[in-house]
C-alpha positions as semicolon CSV with decimal commas, in nm:
position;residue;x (nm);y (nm);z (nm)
1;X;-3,199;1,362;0,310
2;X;-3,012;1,290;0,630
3;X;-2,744;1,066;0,557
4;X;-2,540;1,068;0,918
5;X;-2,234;1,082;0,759
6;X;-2,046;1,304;1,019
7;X;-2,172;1,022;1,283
8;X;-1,991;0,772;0,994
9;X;-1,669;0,968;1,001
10;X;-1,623;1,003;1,382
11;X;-1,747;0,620;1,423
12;X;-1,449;0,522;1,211
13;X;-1,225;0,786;1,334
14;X;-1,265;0,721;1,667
15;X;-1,436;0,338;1,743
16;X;-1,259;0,170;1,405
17;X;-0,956;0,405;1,415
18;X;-0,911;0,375;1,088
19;X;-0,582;0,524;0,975
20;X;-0,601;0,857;0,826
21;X;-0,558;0,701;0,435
22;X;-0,836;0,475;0,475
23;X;-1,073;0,781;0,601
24;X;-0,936;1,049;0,348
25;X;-1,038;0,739;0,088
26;X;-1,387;0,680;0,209
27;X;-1,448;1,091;0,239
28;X;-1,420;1,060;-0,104
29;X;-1,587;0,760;-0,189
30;X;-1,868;0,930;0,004
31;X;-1,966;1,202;-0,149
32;X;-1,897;0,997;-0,494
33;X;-2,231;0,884;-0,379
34;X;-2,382;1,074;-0,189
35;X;-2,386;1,279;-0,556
36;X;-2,495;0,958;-0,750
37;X;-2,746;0,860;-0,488
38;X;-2,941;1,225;-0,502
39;X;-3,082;1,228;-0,815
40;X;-3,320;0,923;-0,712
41;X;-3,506;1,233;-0,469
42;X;-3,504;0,977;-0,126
43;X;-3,630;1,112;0,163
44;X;-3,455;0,903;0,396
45;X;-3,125;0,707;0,424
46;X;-3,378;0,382;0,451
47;X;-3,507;0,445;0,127
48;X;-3,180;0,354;-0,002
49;X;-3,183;0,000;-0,165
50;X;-2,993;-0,280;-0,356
51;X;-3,077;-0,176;-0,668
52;X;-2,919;0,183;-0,605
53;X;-2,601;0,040;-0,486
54;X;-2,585;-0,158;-0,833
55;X;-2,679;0,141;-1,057
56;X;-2,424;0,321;-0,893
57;X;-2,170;0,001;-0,988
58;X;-2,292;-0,025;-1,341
59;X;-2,213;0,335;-1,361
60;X;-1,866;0,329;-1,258
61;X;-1,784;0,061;-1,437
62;X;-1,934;0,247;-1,779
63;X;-1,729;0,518;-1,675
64;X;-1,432;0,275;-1,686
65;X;-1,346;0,234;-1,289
66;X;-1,153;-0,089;-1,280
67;X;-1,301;-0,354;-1,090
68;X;-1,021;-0,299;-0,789
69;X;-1,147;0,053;-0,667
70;X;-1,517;-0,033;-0,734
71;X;-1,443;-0,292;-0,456
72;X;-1,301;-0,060;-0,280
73;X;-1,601;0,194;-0,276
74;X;-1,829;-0,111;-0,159
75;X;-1,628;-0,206;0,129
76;X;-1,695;0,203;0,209
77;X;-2,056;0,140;0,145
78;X;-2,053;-0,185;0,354
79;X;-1,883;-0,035;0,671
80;X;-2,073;0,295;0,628
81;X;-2,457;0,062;0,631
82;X;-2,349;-0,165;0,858
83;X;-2,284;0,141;1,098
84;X;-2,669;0,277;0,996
85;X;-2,761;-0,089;1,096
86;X;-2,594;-0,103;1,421
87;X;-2,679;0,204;1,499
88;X;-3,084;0,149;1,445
89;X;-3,094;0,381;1,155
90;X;-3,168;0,133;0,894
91;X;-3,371;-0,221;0,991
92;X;-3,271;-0,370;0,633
93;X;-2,862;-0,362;0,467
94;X;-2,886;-0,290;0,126
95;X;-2,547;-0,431;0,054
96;X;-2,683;-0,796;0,172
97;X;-2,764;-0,811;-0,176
98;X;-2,474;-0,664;-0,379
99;X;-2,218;-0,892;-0,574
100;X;-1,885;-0,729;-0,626
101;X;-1,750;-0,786;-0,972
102;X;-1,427;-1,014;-0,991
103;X;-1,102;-0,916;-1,016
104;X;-0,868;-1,077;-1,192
105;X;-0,583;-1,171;-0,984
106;X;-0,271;-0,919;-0,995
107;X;0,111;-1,007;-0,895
108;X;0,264;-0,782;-0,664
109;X;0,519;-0,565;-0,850
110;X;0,859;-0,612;-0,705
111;X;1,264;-0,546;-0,738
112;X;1,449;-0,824;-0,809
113;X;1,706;-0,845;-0,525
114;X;2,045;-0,799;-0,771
115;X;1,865;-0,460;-0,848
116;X;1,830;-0,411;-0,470
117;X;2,221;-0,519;-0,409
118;X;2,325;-0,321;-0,676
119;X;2,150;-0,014;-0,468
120;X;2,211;-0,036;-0,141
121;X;2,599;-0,191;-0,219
122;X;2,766;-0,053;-0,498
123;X;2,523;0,314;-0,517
124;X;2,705;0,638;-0,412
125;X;2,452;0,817;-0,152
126;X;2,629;1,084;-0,084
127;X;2,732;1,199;0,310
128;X;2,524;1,461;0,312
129;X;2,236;1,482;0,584
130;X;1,988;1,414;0,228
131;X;2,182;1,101;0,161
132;X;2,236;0,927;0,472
133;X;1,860;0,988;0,544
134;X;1,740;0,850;0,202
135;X;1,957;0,562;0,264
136;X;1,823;0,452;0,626
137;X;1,454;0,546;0,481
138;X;1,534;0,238;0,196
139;X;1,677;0,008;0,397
140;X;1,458;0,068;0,671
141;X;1,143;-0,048;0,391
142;X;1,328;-0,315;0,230
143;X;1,466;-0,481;0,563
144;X;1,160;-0,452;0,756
145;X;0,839;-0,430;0,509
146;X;0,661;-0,148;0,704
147;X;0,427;0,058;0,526
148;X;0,447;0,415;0,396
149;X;0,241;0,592;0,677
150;X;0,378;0,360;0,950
151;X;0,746;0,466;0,873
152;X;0,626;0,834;0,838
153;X;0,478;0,836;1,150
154;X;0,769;0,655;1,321
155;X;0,959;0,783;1,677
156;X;1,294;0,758;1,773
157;X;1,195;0,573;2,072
158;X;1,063;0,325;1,815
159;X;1,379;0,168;1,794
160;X;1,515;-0,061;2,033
161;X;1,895;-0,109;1,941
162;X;1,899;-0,331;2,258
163;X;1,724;-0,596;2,142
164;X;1,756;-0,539;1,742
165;X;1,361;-0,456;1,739
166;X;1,107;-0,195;1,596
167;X;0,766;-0,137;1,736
168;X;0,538;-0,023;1,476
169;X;0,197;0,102;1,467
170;X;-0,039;-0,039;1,216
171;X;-0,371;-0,019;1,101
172;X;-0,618;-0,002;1,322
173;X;-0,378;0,104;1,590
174;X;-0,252;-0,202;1,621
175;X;0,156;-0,244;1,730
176;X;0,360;-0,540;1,632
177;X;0,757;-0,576;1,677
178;X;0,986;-0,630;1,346
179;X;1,327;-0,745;1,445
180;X;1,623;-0,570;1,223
181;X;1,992;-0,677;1,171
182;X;2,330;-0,509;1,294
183;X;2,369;-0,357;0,918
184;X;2,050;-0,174;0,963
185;X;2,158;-0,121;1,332
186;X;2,462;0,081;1,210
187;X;2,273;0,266;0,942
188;X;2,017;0,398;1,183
189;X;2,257;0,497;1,424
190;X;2,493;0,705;1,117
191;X;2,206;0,871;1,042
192;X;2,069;0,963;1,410
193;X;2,438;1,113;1,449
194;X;2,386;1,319;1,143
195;X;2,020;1,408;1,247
196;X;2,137;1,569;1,562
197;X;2,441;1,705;1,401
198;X;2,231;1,874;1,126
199;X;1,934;1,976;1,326
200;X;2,002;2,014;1,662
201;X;1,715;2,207;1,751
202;X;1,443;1,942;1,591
203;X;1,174;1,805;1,783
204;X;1,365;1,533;1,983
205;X;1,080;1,279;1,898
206;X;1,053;1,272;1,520
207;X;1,275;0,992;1,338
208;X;1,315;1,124;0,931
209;X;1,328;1,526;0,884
210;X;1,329;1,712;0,574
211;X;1,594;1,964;0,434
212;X;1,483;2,204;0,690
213;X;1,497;2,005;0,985
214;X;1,071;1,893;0,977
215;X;0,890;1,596;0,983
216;X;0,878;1,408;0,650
217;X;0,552;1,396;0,538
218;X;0,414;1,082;0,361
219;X;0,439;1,223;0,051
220;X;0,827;1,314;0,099
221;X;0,883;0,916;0,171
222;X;0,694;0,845;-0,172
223;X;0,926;1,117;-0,357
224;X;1,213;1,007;-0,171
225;X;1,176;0,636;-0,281
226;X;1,070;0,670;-0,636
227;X;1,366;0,858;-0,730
228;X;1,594;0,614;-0,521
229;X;1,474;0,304;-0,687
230;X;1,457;0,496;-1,063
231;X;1,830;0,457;-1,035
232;X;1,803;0,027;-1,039
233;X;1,497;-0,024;-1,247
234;X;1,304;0,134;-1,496
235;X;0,964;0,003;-1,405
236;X;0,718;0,208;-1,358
237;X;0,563;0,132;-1,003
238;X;0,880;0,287;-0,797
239;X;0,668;0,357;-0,486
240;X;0,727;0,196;-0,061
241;X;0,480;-0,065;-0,150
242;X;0,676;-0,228;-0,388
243;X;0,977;-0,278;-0,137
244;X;0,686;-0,400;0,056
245;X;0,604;-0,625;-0,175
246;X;1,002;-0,724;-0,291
247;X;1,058;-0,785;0,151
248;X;0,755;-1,022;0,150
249;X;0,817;-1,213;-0,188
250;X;1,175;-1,235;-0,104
251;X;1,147;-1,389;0,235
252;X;0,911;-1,602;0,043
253;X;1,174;-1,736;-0,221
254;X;1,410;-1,799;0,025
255;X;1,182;-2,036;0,258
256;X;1,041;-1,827;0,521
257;X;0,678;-1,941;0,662
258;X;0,395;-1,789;0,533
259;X;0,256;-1,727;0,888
260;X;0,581;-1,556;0,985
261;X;0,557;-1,311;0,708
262;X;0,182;-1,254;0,806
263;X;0,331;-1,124;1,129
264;X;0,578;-0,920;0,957
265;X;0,360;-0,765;0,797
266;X;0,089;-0,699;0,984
267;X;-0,188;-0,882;0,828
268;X;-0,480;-0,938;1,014
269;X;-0,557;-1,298;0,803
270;X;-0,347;-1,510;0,611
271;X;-0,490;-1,473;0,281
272;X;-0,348;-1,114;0,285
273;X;-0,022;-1,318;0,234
274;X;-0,054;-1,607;0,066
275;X;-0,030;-1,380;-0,290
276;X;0,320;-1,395;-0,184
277;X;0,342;-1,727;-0,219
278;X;0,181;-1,721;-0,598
279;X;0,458;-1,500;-0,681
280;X;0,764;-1,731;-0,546
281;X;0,527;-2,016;-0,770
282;X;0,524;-1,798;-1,082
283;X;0,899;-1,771;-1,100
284;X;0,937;-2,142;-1,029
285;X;0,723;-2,155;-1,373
286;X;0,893;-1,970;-1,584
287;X;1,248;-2,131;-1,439
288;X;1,098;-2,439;-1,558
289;X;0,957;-2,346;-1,885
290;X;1,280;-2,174;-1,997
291;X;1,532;-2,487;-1,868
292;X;1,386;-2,817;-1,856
293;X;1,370;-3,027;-2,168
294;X;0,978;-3,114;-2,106
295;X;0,838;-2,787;-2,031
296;X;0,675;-2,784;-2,402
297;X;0,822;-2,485;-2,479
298;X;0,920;-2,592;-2,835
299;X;0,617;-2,733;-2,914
């Protein structure tokens, strides 16, 4: 059964440009099921209906998938059918008729900032080209709220010490401008001077190297940050997102507009954001339950 898949992939790749997370997450979702989907012997892609989809649901969820990355998988599926669609290869979208299940609304796990003061102030980094590059990639997160993949994939010409902004690319190829202080500013600079120092032969272009003078992968951000932050907390989510996460909620708490955070962050709607704004809400709760004298919380 021909299920166009490499027309799926290039569609995304090239029309959606979808970033290369998103399409290494949908390969795999995918041929998830494509193998679930085989076993019913179809004959063509259009045989495909409804009732599949759900089997294949009520399967993962047996299997103990969690609600989030079932989601997930269907907004593959729903891209991937609405490409057959538009593309005439289908007449009727199976996933018209498919109900995600709910999921129950999760916080965004954050640092609390005196953890995040008590790193980036009163932590020894060390003056080493692995320290003062560790330190700009944290404060570069923390102060701006870019993403893993957009830092990673971040030039020196990026940064515009002129005019105290960054231009980033986001998903879908899409560039917004973060502005950044003169603390930052200085950082940056300290460790350019020590990039050029260190590796003077690097590709002029890349902004974070590794030990040997290469572009930091992805990955090496993650490593680099979870170790970073296991020295001010002990939780166990230590990755970029959650300085993500502690830049968004702490603008938040301190009265910045939801809409200007949206552009911060690069959201494409506003209800990307607003969980943000929960957050801020659930520690006004819990201020209130533990200090005034009618919260109830004797009773």
């Amino acid at each position: 059964m021909s299920l166009h898949t490499e027309l799926f992939f290039q569609y995304i790749t090239s029309e959606k440009r979808l970033s290369k997370n998103t399409i290494t997450g949908y390969q795999i979702d995918m041929n998830q099921f494509v193998t679930f989907i085989n076993k019913y012997s179809l004959t063509s892609v259009a045989e495909v209906r409804h009732t599949h989809i759900r089997a294949w649901v009520v399967d993962m969820m047996q299997n103990d998938v969690t609600a989030r990355s079932v989601n997930r998988k269907l907004s593959c599926l729903k891209t991937y059918f609405n490409f057959l669609q538009k593309r005439q290869f289908i007449t009727v979208n199976p996933m018209a008729k498919v109900v995600a299940p709910k999921i129950s609304k999760r916080l965004p796990t954050t640092v609390p900032e005196r953890n995040l003061e008590l790193l980036f102030d009163q932590m020894e980094w060390g003056s080493d080209f692995i320290g003062v590059r560790d330190r700009a990639i944290l404060e570069l997160l923390y102060s701006t709220g870019m993403r893993r993949s957009e830092l990673a994939n971040m030039k020196i010409s990026d940064i515009d010490f002129g005019s105290y902004r960054i231009k980033v690319l986001g998903k879908g190829n899409k560039e917004r401008l973060i502005p950044f202080g003169k603390n930052l500013g200085e950082i940056l600079r300290g460790y350019l001077e020590m990039r050029t120092q260190t590796f003077p032969l690097a590709n002029k272009h890349d902004l974070f190297l590794t030990k040997k003078g290469e572009l930091l992968s992805d990955a090496g951000v993650y490593q680099v940050v979870k170790k970073q932050l296991g020295f001010v907390t002990s939780q166990e989510k230590r990755s970029p997102h959650v300085l993500r996460h502690s830049f968004a909620t702490h603008l938040s708490e301190n009265g910045a507009d939801l809409n200007a955070i949206k552009e911060l962050l690069g959201h494409a709607n506003l209800s990307a954001t607003q969980i943000y704004t929960h957050n801020s809400v659930e520690k006004l709760k819990k201020v209130y339950e533990q200090a005034h004298p009618k919260s109830g919380k004797d009773t």
